[in-house]
Wavefront OBJ file of the C-alpha trace (Angstrom):
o trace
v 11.719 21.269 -7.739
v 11.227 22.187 -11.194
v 12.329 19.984 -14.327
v 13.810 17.418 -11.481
v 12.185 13.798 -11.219
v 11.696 12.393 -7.538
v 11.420 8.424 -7.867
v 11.621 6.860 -4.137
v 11.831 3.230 -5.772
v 14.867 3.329 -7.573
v 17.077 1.097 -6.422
v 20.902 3.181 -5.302
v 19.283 5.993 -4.362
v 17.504 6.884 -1.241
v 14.039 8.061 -0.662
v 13.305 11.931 -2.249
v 17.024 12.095 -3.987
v 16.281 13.915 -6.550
v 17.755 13.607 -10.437
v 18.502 15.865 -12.554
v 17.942 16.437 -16.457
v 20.059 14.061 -17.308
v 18.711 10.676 -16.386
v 15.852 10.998 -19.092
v 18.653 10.148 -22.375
v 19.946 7.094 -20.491
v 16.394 5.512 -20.707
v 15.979 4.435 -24.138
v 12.495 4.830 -25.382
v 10.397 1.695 -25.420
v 11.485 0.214 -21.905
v 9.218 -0.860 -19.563
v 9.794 -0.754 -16.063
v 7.923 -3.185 -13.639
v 7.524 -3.051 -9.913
v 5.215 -5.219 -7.695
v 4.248 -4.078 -4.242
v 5.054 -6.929 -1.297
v 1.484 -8.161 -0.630
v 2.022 -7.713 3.104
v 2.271 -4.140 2.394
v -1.217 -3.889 0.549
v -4.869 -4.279 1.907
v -6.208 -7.572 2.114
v -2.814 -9.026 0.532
v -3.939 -7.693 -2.840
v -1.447 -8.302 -5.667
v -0.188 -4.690 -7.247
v 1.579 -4.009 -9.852
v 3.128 -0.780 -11.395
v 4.641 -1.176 -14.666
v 5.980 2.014 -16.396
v 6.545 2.531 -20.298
v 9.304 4.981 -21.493
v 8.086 7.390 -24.448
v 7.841 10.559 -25.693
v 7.280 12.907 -28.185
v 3.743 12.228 -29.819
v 3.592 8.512 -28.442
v 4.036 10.145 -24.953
v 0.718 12.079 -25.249
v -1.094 9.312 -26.903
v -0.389 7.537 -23.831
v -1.175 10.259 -21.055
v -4.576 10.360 -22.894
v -4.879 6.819 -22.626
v -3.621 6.675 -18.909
v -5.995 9.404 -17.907
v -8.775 7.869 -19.766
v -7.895 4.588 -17.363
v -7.908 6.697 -14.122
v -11.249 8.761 -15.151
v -12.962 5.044 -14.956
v -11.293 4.020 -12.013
v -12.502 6.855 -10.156
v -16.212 6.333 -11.336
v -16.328 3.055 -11.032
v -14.636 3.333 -7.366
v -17.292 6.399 -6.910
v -20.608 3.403 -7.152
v -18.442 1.142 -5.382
v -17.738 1.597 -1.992
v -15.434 -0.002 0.281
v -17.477 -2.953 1.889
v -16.742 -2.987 5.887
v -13.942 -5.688 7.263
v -15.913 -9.049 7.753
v -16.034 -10.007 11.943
l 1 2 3 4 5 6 7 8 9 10 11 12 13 14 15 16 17 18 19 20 21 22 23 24 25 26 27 28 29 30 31 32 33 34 35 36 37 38 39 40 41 42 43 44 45 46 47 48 49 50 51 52 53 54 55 56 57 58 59 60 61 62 63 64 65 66 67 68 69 70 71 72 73 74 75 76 77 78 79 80 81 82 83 84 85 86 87 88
């Protein structure tokens, strides 16, 4: 796959088309993209959201620092939490 992006959500395209180089200048930086999952579709009807911001250059790793900060605590906190069994 490479330099190629796979994004199954985008709307025109189906599921796995991939895109090539060229799709990353017609997103101007800044943008933020927003999805929210249907809540049928997620455990327990829990609401979730994905919202993406657009950067790069220096801002980009400021924010992949900052994103994998957010998943490191996620994971620990998940770790001491465990899922609590389905109530009868």
């Amino acid at each position: 796959m490479g330099d190629e992006a796979v994004f199954p959500q985008a709307s025109g395209h189906e599921p796995g088309e991939e895109y090539g180089l060229e799709w990353r200048s017609t997103i101007p930086s800044g943008t933020i993209l927003a999805y929210n999952l249907n809540d049928s579709e997620t455990p327990g009807g829990l609401k979730v959201r994905f919202k993406i911001r657009v950067v790069s250059g220096p801002e980009a790793g400021r924010w992949d620092a900052r994103q994998a900060e957010a998943i490191k605590e996620l994971l620990q906190w998940a770790s001491r939490h465990p899922p609590r069994p389905p109530r009868a």
